[in-house]
C-alpha positions as CSV (number, residue, x, y, z in Angstrom):
1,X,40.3,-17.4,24.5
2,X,38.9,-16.8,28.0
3,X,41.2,-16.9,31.1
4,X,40.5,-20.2,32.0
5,X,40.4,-19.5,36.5
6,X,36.8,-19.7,38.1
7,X,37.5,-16.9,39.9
8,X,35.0,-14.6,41.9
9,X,35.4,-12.0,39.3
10,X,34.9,-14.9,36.3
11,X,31.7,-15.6,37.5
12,X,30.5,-12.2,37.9
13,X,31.4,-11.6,34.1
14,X,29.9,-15.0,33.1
15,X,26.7,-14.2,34.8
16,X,27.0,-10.6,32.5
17,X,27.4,-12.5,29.3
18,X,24.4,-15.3,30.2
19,X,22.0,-11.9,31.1
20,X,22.5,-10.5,27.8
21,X,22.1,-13.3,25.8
22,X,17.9,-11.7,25.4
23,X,19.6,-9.2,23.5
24,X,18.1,-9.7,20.1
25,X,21.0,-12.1,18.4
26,X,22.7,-12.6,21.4
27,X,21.5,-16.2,22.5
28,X,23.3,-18.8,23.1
29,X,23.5,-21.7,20.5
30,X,23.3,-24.8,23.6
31,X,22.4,-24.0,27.7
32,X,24.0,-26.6,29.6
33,X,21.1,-27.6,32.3
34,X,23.7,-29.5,34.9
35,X,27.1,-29.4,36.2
36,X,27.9,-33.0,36.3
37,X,30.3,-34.7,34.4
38,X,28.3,-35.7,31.2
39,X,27.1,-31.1,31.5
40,X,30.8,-30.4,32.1
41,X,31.5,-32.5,28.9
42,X,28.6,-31.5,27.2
43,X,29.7,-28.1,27.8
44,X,33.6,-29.2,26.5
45,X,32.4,-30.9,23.7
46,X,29.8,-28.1,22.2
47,X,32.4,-25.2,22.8
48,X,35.4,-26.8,21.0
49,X,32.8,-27.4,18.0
50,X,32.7,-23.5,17.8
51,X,29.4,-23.0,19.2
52,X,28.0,-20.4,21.8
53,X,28.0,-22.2,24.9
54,X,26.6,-21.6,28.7
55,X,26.2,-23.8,31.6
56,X,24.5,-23.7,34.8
57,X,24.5,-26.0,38.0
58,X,22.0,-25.3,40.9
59,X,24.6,-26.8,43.3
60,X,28.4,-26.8,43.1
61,X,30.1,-29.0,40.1
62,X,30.0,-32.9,40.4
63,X,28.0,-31.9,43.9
64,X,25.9,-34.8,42.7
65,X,26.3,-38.1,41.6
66,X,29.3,-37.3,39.4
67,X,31.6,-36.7,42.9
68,X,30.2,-39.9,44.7
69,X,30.8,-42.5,42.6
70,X,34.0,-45.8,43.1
71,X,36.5,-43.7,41.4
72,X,37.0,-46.1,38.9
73,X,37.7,-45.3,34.8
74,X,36.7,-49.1,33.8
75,X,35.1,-51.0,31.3
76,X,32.6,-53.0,33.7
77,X,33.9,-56.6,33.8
78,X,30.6,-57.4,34.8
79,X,29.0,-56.3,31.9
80,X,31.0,-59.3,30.0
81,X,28.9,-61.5,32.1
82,X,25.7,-59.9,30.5
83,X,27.2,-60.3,27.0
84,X,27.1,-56.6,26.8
85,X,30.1,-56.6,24.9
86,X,29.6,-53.3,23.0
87,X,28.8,-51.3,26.2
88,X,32.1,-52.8,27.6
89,X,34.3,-51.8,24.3
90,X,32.9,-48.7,24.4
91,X,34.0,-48.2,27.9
92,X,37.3,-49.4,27.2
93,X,37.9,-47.2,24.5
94,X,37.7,-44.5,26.7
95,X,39.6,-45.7,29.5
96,X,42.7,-45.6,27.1
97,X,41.7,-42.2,26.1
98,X,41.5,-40.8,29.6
99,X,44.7,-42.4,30.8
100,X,46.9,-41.8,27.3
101,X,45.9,-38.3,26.2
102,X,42.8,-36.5,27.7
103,X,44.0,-36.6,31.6
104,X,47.1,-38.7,32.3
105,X,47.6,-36.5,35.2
106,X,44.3,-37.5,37.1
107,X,43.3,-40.7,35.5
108,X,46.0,-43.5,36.8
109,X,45.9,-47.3,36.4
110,X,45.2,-49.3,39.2
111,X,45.5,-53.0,39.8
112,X,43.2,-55.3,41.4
113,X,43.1,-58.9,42.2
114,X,40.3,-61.1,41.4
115,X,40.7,-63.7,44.1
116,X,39.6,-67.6,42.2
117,X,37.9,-69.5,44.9
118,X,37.5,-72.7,43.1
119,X,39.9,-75.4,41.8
120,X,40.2,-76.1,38.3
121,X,36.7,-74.8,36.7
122,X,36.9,-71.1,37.7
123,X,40.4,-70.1,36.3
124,X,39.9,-70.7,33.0
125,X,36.2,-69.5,32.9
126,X,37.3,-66.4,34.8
127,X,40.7,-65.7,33.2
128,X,39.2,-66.2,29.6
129,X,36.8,-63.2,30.5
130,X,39.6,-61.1,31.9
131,X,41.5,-62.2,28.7
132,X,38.4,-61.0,26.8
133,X,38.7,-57.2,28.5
134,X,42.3,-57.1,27.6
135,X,41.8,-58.0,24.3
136,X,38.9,-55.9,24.0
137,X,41.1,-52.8,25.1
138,X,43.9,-53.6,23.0
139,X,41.3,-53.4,19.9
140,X,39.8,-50.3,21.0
141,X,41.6,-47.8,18.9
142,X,43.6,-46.6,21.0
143,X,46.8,-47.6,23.8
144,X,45.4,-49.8,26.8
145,X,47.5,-47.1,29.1
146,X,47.6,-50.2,31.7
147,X,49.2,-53.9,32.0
148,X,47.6,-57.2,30.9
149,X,46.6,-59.6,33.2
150,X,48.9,-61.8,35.5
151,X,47.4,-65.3,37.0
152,X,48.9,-66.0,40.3
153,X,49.0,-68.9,42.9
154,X,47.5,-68.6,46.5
155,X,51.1,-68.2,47.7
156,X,51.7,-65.3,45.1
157,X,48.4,-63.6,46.2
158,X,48.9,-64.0,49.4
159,X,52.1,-62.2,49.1
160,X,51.0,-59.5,47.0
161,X,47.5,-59.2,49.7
162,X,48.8,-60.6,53.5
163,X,45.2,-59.6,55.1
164,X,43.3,-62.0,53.4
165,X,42.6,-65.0,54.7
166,X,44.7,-67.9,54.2
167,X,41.1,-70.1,52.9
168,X,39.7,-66.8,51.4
169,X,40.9,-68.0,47.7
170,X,42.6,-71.1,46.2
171,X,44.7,-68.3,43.8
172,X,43.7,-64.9,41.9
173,X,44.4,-62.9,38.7
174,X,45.7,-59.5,38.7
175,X,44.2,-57.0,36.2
176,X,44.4,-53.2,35.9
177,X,41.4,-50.5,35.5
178,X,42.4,-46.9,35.7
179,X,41.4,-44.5,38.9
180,X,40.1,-40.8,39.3
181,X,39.4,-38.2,41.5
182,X,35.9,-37.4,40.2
183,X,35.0,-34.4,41.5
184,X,38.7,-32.8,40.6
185,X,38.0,-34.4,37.2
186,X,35.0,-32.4,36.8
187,X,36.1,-29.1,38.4
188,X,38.8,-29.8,36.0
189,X,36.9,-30.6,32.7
190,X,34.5,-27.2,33.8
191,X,37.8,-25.2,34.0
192,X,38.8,-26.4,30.6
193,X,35.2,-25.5,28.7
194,X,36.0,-21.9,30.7
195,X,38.9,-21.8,28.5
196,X,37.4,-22.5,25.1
197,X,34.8,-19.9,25.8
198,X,31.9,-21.3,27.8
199,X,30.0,-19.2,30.7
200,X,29.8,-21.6,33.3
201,X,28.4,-21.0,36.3
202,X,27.6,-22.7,39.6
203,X,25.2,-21.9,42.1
204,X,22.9,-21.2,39.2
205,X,18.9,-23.0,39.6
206,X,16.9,-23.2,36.3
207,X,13.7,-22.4,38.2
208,X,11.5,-22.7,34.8
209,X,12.3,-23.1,30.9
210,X,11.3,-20.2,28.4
211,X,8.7,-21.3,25.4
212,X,8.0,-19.6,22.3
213,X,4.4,-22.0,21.8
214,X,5.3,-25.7,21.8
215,X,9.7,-24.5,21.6
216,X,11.5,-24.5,24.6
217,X,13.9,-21.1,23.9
218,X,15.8,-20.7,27.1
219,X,15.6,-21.0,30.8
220,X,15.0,-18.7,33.9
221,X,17.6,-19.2,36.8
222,X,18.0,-18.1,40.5
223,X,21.0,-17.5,41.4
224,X,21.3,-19.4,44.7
225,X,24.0,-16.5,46.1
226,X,21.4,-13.2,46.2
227,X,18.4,-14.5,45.0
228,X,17.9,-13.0,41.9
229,X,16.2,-14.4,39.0
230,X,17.3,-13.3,35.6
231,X,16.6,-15.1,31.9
232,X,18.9,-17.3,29.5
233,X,17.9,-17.5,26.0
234,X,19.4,-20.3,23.9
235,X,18.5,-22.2,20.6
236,X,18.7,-25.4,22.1
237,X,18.9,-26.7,25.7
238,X,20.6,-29.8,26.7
239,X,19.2,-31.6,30.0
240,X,21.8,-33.0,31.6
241,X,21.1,-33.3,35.4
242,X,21.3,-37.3,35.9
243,X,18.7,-38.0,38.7
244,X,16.6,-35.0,38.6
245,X,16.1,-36.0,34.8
246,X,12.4,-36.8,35.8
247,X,11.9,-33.4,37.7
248,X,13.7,-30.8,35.0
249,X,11.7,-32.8,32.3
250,X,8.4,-31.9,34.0
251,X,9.0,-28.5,33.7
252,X,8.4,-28.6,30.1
253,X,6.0,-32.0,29.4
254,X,4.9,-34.8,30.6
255,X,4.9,-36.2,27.3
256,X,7.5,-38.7,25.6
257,X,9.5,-38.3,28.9
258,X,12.7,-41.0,29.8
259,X,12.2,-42.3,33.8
260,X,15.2,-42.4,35.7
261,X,15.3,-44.5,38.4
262,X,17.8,-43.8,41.2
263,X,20.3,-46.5,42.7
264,X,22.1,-45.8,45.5
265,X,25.6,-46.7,45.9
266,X,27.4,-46.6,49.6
267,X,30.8,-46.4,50.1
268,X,33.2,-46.6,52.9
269,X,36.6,-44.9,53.1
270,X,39.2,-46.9,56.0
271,X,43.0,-46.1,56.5
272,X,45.5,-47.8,54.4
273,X,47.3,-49.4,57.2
274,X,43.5,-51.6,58.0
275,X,44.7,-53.2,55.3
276,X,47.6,-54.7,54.3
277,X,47.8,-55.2,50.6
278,X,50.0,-53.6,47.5
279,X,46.6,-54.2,45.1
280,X,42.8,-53.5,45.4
281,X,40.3,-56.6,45.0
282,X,37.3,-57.3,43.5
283,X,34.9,-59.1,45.3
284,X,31.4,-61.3,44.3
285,X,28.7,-60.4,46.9
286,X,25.1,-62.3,46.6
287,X,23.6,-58.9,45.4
288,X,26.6,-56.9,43.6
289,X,30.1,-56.5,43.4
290,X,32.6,-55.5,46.0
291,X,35.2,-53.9,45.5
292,X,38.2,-52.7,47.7
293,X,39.8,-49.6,45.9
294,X,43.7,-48.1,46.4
295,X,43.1,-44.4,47.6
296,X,46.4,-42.4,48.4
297,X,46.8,-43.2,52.5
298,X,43.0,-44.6,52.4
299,X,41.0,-48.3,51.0
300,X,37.6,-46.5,49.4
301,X,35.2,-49.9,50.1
302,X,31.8,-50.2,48.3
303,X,29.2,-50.6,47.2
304,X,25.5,-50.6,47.3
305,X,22.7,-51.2,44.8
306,X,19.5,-50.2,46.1
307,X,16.3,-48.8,45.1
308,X,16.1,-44.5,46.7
309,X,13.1,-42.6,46.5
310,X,13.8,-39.8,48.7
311,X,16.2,-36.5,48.9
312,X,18.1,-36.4,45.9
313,X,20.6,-34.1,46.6
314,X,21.9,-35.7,49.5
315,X,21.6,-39.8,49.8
316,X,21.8,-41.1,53.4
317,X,23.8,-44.1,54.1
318,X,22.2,-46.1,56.7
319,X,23.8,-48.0,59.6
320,X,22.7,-51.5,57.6
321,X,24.2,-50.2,54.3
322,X,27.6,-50.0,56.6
323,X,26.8,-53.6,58.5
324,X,26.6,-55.2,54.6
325,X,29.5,-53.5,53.5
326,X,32.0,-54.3,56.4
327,X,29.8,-57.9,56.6
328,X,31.0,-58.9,53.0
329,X,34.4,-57.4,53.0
330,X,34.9,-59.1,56.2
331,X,34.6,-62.5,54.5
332,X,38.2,-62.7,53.3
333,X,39.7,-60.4,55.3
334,X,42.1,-61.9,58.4
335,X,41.9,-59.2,60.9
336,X,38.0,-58.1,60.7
337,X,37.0,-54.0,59.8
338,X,34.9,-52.2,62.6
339,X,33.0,-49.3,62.9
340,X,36.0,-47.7,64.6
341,X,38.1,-48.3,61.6
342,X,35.5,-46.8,59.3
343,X,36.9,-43.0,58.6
344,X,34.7,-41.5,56.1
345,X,31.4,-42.6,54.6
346,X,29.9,-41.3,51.1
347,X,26.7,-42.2,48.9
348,X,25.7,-41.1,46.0
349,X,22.8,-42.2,43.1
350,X,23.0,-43.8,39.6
351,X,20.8,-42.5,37.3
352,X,19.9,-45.9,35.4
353,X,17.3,-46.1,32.5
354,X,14.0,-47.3,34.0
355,X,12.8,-50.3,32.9
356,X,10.3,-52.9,33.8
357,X,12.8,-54.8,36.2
358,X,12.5,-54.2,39.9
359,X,16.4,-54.6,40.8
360,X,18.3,-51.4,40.1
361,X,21.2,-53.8,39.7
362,X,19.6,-55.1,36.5
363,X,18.7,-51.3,34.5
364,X,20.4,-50.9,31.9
365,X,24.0,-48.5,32.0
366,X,23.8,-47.8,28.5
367,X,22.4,-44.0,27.7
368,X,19.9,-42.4,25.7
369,X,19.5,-38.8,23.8
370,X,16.1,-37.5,23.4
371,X,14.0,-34.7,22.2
372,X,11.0,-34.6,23.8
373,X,10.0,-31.1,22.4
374,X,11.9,-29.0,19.8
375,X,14.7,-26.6,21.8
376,X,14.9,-29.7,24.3
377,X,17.5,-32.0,24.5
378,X,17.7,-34.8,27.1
379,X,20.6,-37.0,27.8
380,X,20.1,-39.4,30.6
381,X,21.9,-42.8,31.6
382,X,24.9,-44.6,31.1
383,X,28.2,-44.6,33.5
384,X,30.7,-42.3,34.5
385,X,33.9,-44.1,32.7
386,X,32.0,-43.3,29.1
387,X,30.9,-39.5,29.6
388,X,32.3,-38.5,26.9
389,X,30.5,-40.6,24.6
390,X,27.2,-39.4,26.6
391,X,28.0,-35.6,25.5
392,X,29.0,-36.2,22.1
393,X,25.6,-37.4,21.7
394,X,23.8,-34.7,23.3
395,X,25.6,-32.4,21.2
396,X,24.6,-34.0,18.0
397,X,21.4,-34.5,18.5
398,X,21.0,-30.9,19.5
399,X,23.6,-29.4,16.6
400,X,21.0,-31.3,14.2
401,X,18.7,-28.3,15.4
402,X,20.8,-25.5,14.6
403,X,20.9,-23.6,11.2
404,X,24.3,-23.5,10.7
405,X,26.3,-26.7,10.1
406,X,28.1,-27.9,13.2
407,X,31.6,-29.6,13.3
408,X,31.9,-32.9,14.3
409,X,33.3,-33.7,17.9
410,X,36.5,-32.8,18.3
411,X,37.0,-34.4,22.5
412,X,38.7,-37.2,21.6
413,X,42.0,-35.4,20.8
414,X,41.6,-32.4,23.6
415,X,43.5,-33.0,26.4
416,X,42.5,-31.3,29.7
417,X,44.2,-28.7,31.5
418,X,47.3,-29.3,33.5
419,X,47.4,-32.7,31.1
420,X,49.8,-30.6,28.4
421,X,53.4,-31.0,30.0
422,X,52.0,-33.1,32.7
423,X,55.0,-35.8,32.0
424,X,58.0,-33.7,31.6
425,X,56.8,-32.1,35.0
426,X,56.7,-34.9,36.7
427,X,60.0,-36.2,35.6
428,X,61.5,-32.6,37.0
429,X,59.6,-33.0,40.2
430,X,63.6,-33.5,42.3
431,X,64.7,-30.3,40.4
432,X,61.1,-28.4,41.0
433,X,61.1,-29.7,44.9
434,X,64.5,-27.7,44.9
435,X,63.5,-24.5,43.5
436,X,60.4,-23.7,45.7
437,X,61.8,-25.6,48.9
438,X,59.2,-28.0,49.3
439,X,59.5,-31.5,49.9
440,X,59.1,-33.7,46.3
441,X,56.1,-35.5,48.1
442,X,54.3,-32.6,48.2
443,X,55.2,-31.9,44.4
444,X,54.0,-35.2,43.4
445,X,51.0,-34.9,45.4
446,X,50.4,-31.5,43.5
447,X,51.1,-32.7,40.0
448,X,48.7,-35.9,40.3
449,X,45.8,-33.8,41.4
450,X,46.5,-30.1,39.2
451,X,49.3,-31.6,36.5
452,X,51.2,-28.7,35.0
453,X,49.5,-26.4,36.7
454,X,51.6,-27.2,40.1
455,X,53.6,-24.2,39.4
456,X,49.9,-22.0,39.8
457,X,50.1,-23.4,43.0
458,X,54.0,-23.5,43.7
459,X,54.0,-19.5,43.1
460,X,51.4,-19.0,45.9
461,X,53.3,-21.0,48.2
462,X,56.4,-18.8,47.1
463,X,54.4,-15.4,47.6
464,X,53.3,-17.0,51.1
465,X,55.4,-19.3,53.0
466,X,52.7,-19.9,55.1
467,X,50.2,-21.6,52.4
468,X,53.0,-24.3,52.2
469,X,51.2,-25.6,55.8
470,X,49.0,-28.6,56.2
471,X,45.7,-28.1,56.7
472,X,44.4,-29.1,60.3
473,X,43.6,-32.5,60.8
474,X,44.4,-33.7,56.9
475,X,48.2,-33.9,56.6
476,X,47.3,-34.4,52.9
477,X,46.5,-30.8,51.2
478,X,48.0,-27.5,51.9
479,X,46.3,-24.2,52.8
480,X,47.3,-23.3,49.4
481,X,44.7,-25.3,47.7
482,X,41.9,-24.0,49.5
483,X,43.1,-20.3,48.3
484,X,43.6,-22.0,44.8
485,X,40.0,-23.9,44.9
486,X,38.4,-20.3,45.4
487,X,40.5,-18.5,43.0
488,X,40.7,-20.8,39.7
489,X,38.3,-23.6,40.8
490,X,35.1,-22.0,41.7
491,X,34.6,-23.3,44.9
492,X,32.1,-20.6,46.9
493,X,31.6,-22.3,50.2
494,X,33.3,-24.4,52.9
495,X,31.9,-27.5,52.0
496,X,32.9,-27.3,48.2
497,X,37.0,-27.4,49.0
498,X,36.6,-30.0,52.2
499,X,33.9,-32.2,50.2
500,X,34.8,-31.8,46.5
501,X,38.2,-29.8,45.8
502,X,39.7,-31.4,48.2
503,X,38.4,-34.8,49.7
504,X,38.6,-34.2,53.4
505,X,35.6,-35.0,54.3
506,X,35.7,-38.5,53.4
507,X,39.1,-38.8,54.2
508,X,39.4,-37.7,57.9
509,X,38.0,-39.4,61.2
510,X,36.6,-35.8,62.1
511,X,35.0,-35.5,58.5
512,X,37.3,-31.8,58.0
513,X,35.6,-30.7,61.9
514,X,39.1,-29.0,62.6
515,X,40.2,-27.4,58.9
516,X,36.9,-25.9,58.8
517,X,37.6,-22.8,60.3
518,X,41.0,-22.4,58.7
519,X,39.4,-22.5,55.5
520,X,36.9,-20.6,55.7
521,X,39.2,-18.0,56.7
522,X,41.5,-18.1,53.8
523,X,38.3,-17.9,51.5
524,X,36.4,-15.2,53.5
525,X,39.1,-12.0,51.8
526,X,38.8,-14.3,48.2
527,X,34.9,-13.7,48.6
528,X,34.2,-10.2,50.5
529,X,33.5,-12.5,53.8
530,X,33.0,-10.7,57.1
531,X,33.3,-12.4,60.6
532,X,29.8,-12.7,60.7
533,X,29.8,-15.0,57.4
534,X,32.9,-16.8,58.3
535,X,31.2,-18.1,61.3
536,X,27.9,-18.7,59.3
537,X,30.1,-21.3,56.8
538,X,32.2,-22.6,59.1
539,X,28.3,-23.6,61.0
540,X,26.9,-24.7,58.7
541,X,30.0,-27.3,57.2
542,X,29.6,-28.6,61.1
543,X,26.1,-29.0,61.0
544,X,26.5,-31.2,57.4
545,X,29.0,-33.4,59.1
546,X,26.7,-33.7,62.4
547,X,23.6,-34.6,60.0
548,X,25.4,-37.1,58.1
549,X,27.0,-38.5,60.9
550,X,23.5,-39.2,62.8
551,X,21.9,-40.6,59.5
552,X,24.6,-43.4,59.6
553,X,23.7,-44.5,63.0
554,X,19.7,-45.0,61.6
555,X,18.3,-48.0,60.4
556,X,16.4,-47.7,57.2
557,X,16.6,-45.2,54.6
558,X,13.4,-43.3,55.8
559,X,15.0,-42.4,59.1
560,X,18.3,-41.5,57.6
561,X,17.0,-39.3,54.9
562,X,15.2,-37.4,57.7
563,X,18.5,-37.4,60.0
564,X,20.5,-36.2,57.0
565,X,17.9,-32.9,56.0
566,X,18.1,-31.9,59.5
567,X,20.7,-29.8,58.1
568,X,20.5,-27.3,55.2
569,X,21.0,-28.0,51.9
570,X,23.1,-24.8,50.6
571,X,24.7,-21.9,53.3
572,X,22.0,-19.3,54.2
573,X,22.4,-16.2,52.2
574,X,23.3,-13.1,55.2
């Protein structure tokens, strides 16, 4: 097996193995177009079948949707409402997979309340439905990983929530959905696929597709880095880039193509003292649902469902998409959220099956596989809690292609890294605080977010005292995980540590401003920077944060989307 760190050197070597896959017999049996988290899985799932795997993301991993969604591993209680009931099952299947075996040490459960606003005829209508998801996760095949549901008074809510309103609810029921950190998921999952023997790489465009006649027989990429162009060749190629399904589709036909229709979802992140509650909450809204999400020191608040035609790679939340937000959330709330108390603000898109509705809250969740054109394989759709599902499918339908007979799926019983001895770490996290010296807050805070491999990050800390430091401005992650997200994660600029290895930018009132330059300083000897480059990074990060912060101040999405391109998309090559 491959060392399993995205490390400079890694990439340089997977970039060698993709180039001479035009060696005659050398291709690759699947390209991965798309480093999202149904490409990461893709990638997972196709490699652990045996198979000769390589992926390639223009942008950073989960830099997309996959790093900008609620957070939430769940089975869609609103989908019960639809009678969707196998989408729902499905989902809740692999909730108790995520939080039992495949990632125990970033999927967690989380409990929410789902305040009852009605006397008599809501509770039973509402807790039979909740009953219903329990049930349904019980039945799934595997452990539920979280508790069943608990009906409470308004005195017993109130208790458990003291900010809402005293008239906000007549009582609530308590049920539990599981919680990730999607990006770390992803860098994770990409990490893991490294292991089994994929060539992953980021900053990697597909700037065209290779044919052979009517077969599509690899791709051309840019490497976003130097600017050089270089070909892939693969007997099958799986599309897997979520909102740009429409665009990479193109490049091969215009014929037999799925539509993808964006959504975009807005999100606000306040301090966990705005709020004073032990549980999130779910709340009903005239146009979606509302929900007010547990996030270490932080309440993630959200979201959106609205139609978004323009940039792609970076959604603009508007200053109404914050009013409606704060607006509905407000509604139960005693003491009222303001713009001052708003610390971080993130959107990102769904990808939803196009359809011949007009409200992006109505397109279907569910996925579909395609091949449009033999050596083509397209996968678009469906939610982030059932990605595994998505990639499985992919996989298939492309292994159906191949000469040799393929394995089935093997995913459901591979646990990602750091998940193997996650447990018995945790439960020597006293004795493990001892040994290094550092507090056991900052070990638990290291196992939830790398599992068993704290002690990778531990043994820098021991080598350098110094990396043991907070970063500026975000008490929350050590310089040591910056050097760590450059070393084993992949990470290649500023803004992949503060926006997706780490989650500073959405979790500070200066957006990361002040860790900025301390970051980019530990990466710069990681990556060969000179002064000249640090400063470049460290300018360009601001300029992001600047962009984004005068697109939330605009009024429509026209006016933010122009706010928000004001600054560049990827750090200018020197």
């Amino acid at each position: 097996m491959t060392a399993d760190a995205l490390s400079p050197e890694y990439r340089m070597d997977a970039m060698d193995r993709l180039q001479a896959t035009t060696r005659p017999g050398n291709e690759l049996d699947i390209l991965i177009v798309g480093g999202g988290v149904v490409g990461a899985g893709a990638a997972l799932d196709a490699v652990t079948r045996g198979l000769k795997v390589g992926m390639v993301e223009a942008r950073d991993w989960a830099s997309g949707t996959s790093s900008r969604s609620s957070k939430l591993i769940h089975g869609g209680l609103r989908y019960l409402e639809m009678l969707d009931f196998a989408l729902v099952q499905e989902a809740l299947k692999e909730r108790g997979l995520l939080l039992q075996r495949i990632a125990p040490h970033l999927v967690k459960p989380v409990a929410f309340l789902y305040p009852l606003t009605k006397r008599f005829i809501e509770r039973p209508y509402v807790g039979a439905g909740i009953f219903l998801y329990d049930t349904m996760g019980m039945t799934s095949g595997n452990s539920r990983g979280v508790p069943m549901q608990k009906h409470l008074t308004r005195g017993q809510t109130l208790r458990m929530a003291p900010s809402l309103k005293d008239n906000a609810m007549v009582g609530a029921i308590r049920y539990y959905d599981g919680q990730v950190d999607d990006a770390r998921y992803v860098a994770n999952m990409v990490r893991t696929a490294a292991h089994y023997g994929a060539a992953v790489v980021n900053r990697l465009a597909v700037v065209d597709f290779l044919r052979e006649g009517e077969r599509v027989v690899g791709a051309r990429v840019r490497d976003q880095e130097t600017g050089s162009e270089f070909d892939i060749a693969a007997s099958q190629v799986v599309n897997a880039t979520g909102v740009w399904t429409d665009e990479t589709q193109a490049m091969v036909t215009d014929r037999g193509q799925l539509k993808v229709r964006a959504s975009k979802g807005v999100h606000l992140v306040v301090p966990k003292d705005r709020i004073q509650s032990t549980v999130g909450m779910i709340l009903r809204t005239e146009k979606s649902v509302l929900f007010v999400i547990p996030w270490g020191r932080h309440w993630i608040i959200g979201t959106t469902d609205t139609d978004w035609h323009l940039d792609k790679a970076h959604p603009a939340a508007t200053s109404a998409d914050i009013d409606y937000i704060l607006e509905h959330v407000n509604l139960v709330l005693k003491t009222p959220l303001t713009r001052e108390d708003v610390e971080g603000v993130y959107a990102g898109l769904r990808p939803l099956l196009a359809g011949e509705n007009d409200s992006t809250a109505k397109l279907s969740r569910e996925h579909v596989v395609a091949h449009p054109v033999p050596g083509l394989v397209v996968v678009a759709g469906g939610k982030w809690t059932t990605y595994r599902v998505m990639a499985k499918d992919a996989v298939d339908e492309a292994a159906r292609a191949l000469d040799e007979k393929v394995p089935e799926s093997c995913t459901q019983t591979i646990p990602l890294l750091g998940a193997v001895g996650y447990k018995a770490a945790w439960n020597r996290r006293h004795r493990t605080a001892e040994e290094y010296g550092v507090h056991v807050v900052r070990v638990e805070h290291l196992l939830n977010r790398y599992g068993s491999m704290a002690d990778d990050l531990l043994g820098l800390i021991k080598a350098d005292p110094t990396l043991a430091e907070p970063l500026p401005g975000a008490d929350d992650y050590l310089r040591a995980e910056a050097v760590y997200a450059t070393t084993h994660e992949g990470a290649r600029h500023v803004e992949d540590v503060l926006a997706r290895r780490t989650r500073i930018s959405i979790e500070t009132f200066d957006r990361g401003v002040s860790a900025a330059p301390v970051v980019a300083e530990l990466m710069a000897p990681l990556l060969g920077w000179d002064v000249e480059r640090v400063e470049s990074e460290v300018a360009h990060y601001l300029a992001r944060v600047e962009a984004e912060r005068r697109s939330q101040e605009q009024p429509d999405d026209k006016s933010a989307d122009a706010a928000r391109l004001a600054a560049e998309d990827i750090a200018p090559r020197i």
